[in-house]
N, C-alpha and C positions, 0 to 999 in steps of 0.2 A: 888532770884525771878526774879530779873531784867533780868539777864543771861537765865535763860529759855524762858523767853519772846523773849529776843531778839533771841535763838536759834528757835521758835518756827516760828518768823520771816521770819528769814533764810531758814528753810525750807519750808514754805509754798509759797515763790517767787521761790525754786528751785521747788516744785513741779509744779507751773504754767507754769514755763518758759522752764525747761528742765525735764520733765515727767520719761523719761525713764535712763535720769541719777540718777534721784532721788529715784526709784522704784530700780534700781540695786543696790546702794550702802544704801537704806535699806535693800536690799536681803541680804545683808552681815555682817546688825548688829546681834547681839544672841537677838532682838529682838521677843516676842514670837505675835500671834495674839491680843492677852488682851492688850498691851502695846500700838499697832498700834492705837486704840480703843481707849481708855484714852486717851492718849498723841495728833491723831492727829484730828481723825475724832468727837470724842466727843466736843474741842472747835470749830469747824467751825458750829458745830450742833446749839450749845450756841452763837456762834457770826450771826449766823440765826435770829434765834429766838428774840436777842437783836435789827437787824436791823428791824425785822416786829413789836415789839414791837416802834423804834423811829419811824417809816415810819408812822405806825398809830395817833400818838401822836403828830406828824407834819401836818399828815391829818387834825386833829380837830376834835375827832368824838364828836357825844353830847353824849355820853355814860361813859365821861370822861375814868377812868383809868382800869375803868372794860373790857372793849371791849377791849384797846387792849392788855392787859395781856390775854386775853385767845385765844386773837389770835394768840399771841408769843408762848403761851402754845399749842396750835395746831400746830403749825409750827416745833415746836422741835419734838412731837409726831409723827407726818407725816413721819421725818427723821427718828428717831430710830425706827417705825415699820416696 
């Protein structure tokens, strides 16, 4: 578990920093669409979601834990549709 994190790591600074080396040398793994999906774009969806859920929660709303779970819940929705 450790090791995929820290590989999940690794790629998400080379996607930042270098785009189009990291677009190329995915073009080269036998990765299929479904796996790009899962693996990349589904946790940054979830790590969303997680930072509007603390933002709110740091905000103080008086709605306590209701408001902003359903705003994190909005927030993942917005992405995947």
């Amino acid at each position: 578990m450790e090791a995929s994190i820290k590989q999940f790591g690794i790629k998400i600074r080379n996607l930042i920093l270098n785009p189009t080396v990291f677009w190329k040398s995915e073009k080269l793994e036998p990765n299929g669409v479904q796996h790009l999906f899962v693996a990349q774009f589904l946790p940054l969806v979830l790590l969303t979601g997680a930072a509007e859920f603390a933002g709110q929660i740091l905000r103080g709303s008086g709605f306590y834990l209701m408001f902003p779970l359903l705003r994190s819940i909005r927030e993942i929705l917005f992405f995947l549709l």
